[in-house]
C-alpha positions, 0 to 999 in steps of 0.5 A: 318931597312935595314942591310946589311951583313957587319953589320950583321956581325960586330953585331955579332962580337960585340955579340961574343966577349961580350959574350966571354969576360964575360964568361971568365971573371966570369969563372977566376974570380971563380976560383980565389975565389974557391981554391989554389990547381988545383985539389980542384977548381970548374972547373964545378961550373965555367964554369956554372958561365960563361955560364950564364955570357955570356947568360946574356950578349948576352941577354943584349946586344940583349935588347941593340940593340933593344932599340937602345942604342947601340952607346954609349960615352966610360964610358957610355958603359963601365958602362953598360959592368961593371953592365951586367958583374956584373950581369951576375955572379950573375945570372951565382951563382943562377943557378948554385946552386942546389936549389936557397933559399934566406936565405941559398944561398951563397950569400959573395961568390957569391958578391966576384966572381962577385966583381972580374968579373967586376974588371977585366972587367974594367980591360979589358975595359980600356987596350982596349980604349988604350992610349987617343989621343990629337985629338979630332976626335979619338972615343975610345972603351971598345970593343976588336974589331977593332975601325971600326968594332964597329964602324959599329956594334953599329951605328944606320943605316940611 
């Protein structure tokens, strides 16, 4: 397999920006769900819910690429973006409580943070595919990076 420094590059933009949009994703979306007022929200509980999204989808992302399952149709890789966000608040709420315990582990809080991770998520995937073109050469995206650039990150080198 022989990358040149273009690819590198743009699959490194591709990890980035998936990361940053989970970790953005999951932090909002925790303090959405903790309070009303600035002073009562978990600033520190959300951004270890991020850090751990955006593990998770770096890692994800890194699987991906290895398995080579990375030039994927629109809705397909918009699905997988949803499950690893969802995913990835989840492993973002086990870490970040003190002792993990089945039983005791918040688990409704947990589910709503995720819930609205993901909705968001799709949110974000579907302003980013744009408007549908009547011409059927135009390949869409649920990437924020430019078409070309994700385009050349998630090709599968020849």
């Amino acid at each position: 397999m022989n990358w040149t420094w273009p690819k590198w590059r743009a699959v490194l933009l591709d990890l980035l920006e998936r990361a940053g949009w989970s970790a953005g994703q999951v932090f909002f979306a925790t303090l959405l769900a903790g309070g009303s007022t600035v002073a009562g929200l978990p600033w520190s509980y959300a951004a270890t819910l991020g850090l751990g999204a955006a593990v998770v989808s770096v890692a994800g992302t890194v699987l991906q690429y290895l398995g080579r399952k990375t030039d994927l149709a629109f809705w397909p890789d918009l699905g997988l973006r949803l499950a690893k966000t969802f995913l990835g608040s989840l492993f973002g709420s086990f870490v970040a409580a003190e002792a993990f315990d089945i039983m005791t582990f918040d688990w409704a809080t947990a589910l709503d943070v995720a819930f609205l991770a993901t909705l968001t998520a799709l949110g974000k995937g579907l302003l980013a595919r744009g408007p549908v073109s009547s011409a059927p050469d135009v390949r869409t995206s649920p990437s924020t990076l430019p078409v070309d650039r994700y385009e050349e990150a998630v090709a599968r080198p020849r």
